[in-house]
C-alpha positions in Angstrom: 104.8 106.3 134.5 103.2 105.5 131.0 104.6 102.3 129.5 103.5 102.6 125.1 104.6 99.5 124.1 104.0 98.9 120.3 104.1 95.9 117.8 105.1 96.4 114.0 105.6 93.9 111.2 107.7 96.1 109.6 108.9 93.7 106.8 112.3 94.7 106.3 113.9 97.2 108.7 116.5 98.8 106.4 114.0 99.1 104.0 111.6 101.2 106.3 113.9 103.0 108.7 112.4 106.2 107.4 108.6 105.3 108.6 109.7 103.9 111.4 111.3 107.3 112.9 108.4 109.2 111.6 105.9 106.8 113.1 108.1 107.0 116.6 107.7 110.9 116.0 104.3 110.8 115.5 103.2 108.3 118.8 106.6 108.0 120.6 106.3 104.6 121.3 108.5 103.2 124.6 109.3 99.7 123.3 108.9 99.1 119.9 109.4 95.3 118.9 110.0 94.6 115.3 109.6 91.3 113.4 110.6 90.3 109.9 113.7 92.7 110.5 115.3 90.5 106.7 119.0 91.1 108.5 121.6 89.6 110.5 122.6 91.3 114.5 125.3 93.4 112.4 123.0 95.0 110.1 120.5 96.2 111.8 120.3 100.0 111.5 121.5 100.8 114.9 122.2 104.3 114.7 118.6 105.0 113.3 117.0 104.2 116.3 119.4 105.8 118.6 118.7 109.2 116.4 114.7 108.6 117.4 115.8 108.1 121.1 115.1 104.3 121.4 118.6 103.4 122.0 118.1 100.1 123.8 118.2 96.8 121.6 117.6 93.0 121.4 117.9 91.8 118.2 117.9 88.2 116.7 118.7 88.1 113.4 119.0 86.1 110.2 120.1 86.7 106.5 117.5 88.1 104.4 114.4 86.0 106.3 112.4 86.8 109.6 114.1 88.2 112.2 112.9 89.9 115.1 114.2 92.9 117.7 113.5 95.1 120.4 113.9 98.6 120.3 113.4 100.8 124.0 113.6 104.3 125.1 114.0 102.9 128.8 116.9 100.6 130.0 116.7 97.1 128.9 117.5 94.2 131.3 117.5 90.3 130.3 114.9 88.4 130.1 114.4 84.3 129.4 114.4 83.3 125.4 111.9 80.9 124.7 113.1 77.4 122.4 109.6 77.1 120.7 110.9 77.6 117.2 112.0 73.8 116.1 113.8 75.0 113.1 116.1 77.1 114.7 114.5 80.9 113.1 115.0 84.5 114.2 111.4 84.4 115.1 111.7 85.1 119.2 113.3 87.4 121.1 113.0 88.9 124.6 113.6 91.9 127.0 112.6 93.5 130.8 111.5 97.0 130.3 110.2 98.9 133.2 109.6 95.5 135.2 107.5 94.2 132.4 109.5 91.5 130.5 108.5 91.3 126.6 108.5 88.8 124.4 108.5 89.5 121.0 107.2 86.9 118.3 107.1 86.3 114.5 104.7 82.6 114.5 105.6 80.9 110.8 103.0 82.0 108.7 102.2 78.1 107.9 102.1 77.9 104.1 99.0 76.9 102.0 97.6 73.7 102.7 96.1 74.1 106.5 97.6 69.9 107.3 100.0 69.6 109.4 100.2 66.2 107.6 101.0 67.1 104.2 101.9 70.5 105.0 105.5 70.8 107.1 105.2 74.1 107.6 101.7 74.1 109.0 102.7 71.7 111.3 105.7 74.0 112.6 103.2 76.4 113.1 101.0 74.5 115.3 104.3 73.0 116.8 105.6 76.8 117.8 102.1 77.7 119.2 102.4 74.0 121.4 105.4 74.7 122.5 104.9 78.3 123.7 101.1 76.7 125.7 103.6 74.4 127.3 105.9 77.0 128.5 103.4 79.8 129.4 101.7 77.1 132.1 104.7 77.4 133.9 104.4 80.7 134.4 102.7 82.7 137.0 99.7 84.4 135.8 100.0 87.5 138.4 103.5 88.1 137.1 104.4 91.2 134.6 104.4 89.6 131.2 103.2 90.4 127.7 103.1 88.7 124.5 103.2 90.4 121.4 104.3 90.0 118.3 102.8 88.6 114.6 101.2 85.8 115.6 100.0 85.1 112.3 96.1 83.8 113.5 93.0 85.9 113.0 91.2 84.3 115.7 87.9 85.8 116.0 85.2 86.3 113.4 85.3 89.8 113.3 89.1 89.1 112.8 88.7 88.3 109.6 87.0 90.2 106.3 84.9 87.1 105.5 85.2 84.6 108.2 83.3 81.8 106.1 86.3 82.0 103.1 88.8 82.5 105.6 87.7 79.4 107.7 89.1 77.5 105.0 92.5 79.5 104.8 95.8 79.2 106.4 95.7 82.0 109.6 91.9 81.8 110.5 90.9 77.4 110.4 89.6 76.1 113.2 92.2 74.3 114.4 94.9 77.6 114.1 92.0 79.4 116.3 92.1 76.2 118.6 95.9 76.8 119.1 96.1 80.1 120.0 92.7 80.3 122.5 94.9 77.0 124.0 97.8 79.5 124.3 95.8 82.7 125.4 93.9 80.4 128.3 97.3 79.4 129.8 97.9 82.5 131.7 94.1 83.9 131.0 96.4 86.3 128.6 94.2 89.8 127.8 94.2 90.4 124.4 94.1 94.2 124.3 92.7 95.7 121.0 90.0 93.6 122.0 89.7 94.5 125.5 89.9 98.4 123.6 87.3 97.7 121.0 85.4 94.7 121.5 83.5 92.3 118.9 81.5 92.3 116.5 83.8 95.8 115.7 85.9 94.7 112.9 89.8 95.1 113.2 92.2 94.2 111.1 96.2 94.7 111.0 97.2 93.6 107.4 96.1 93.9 103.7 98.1 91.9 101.2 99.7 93.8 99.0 97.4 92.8 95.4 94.8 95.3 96.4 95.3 98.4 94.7 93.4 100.6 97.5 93.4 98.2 100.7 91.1 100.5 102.2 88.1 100.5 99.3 88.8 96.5 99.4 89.3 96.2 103.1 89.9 92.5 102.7 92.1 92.6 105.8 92.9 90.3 108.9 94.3 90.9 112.7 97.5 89.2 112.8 99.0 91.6 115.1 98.7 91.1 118.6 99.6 92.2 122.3 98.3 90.0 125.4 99.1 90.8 128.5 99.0 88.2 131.8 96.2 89.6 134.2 98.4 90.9 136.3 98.9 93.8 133.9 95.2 94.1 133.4 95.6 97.0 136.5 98.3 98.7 134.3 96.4 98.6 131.1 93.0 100.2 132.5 94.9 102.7 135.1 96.8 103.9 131.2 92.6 104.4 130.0 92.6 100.8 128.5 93.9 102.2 125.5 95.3 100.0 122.7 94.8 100.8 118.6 95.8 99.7 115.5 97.4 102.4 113.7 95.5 101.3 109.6 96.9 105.3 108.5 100.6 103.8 108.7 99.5 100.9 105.8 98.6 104.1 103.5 101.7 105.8 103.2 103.8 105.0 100.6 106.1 101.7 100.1 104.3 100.9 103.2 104.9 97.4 104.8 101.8 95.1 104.6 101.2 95.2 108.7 100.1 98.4 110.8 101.4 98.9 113.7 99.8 97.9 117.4 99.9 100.1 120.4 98.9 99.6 124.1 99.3 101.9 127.0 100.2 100.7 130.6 100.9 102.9 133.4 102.4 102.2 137.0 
């Protein structure tokens, strides 16, 4: 059995129900998880997704700000929700699909000034990222679990479109890179566009919006992310250790600023 699971910032759900069928045409992902949905539980276009055969929800929502859901084509059972959003956000949400339980994130993007000092929102960024270390050490690393999710942190140098600028930025400094390796070494988490197409390739899953043609600029950064605990690392590489960022979806028009992220697994 394949297993496509796939991560979308799709930055308002309503908004993009459209792409998101075609794009579930076009690569028929299994479990789709969603963040920045902008709507509450009752307003999320349910019927949509049930037309492109991903009938299966779990949705947190919240009026007109983040959000996040879970949309599968397979059965969906319950799995733990993780407290490691202090403010109380629609920014987690979980599921067990196929044995594999999911959890879906949308980390606060952290504001401007990268100081968790003079900057609250930094600091409930590094908080969130804390919080889930904490909780992921008390987990089994052999166990079928995968993170995905915008996490918001370009970690690695190829990450990035300039990593010297971007060192000084909110979603690439040092100590943002510091949080998420603590969180990634915690289980010894995969991190599968990287296990796909290793450094110094660049990849990138966003482009702000001010560039005109993102492409000719290309002044992107990986925010976009699925890990999986090692012991999914036989599932990923018996599936051809295939995992891609889809950049043609950022091109079509009213597009949201993310591209999607698939992985394969197959059991």
């Amino acid at each position: 059995m394949r297993l496509r699971l796939c991560t979308w910032n799709v930055n308002s759900v309503r908004l993009r129900a459209e792409q998101v069928a075609r794009f579930v045409a076009e690569q028929a992902p299994d479990v789709l998880c969603l963040q920045e949905i902008k709507c509450r539980e009752d307003e999320f276009p349910r019927g949509a997704f049930e037309a492109v055969g991903l009938p299966h929800l779990r949705i947190s929502g919240q009026k007109g700000w983040h959000g996040v859901a879970i949309a599968s084509r397979l059965p969906i059972e319950d799995a733990p929700t993780l407290a490691v959003c202090r403010e109380g956000h629609a920014r987690c949400v979980s599921a067990k699909v196929a044995g594999v339980e999911i959890q879906n994130f949308y980390v606060p993007a952290g504001g401007d000034v990268p100081d968790r000092t003079l900057n609250p929102k930094f600091d409930h960024k590094l908080d969130f990222f804390e919080k889930l270390t904490v909780e992921m050490t008390r987990r089994d690393p052999k166990a079928p679990l995968a993170i995905v999710g915008d996490l918001n942190v370009a970690p690695g140098e190829h990450d990035v479109w300039s990593h010297r600028h971007m060192s000084k930025i909110v979603s690439h400094t040092p100590v943002e890179v510091a949080a998420m390796e603590a969180l990634k070494a915690s289980l010894g988490f995969l991190d599968l566009a990287r296990e796909t197409r290793p450094e110094p390739e660049r990849l990138f899953s966003w482009w702000s919006y001010r560039a005109a043609d993102f492409r000719a600029s290309n002044r992107g950064l990986r925010l976009d992310h699925i890990w999986v605990t090692p012991g999914l690392a036989g599932a990923f590489h018996a599936a051809g250790a295939s995992a891609r960022i889809h950049d043609d979806v950022r091109a079509w028009e009213r597009p949201s600023d993310h591209a999607p992220v698939t992985a394969d697994l197959a059991f």
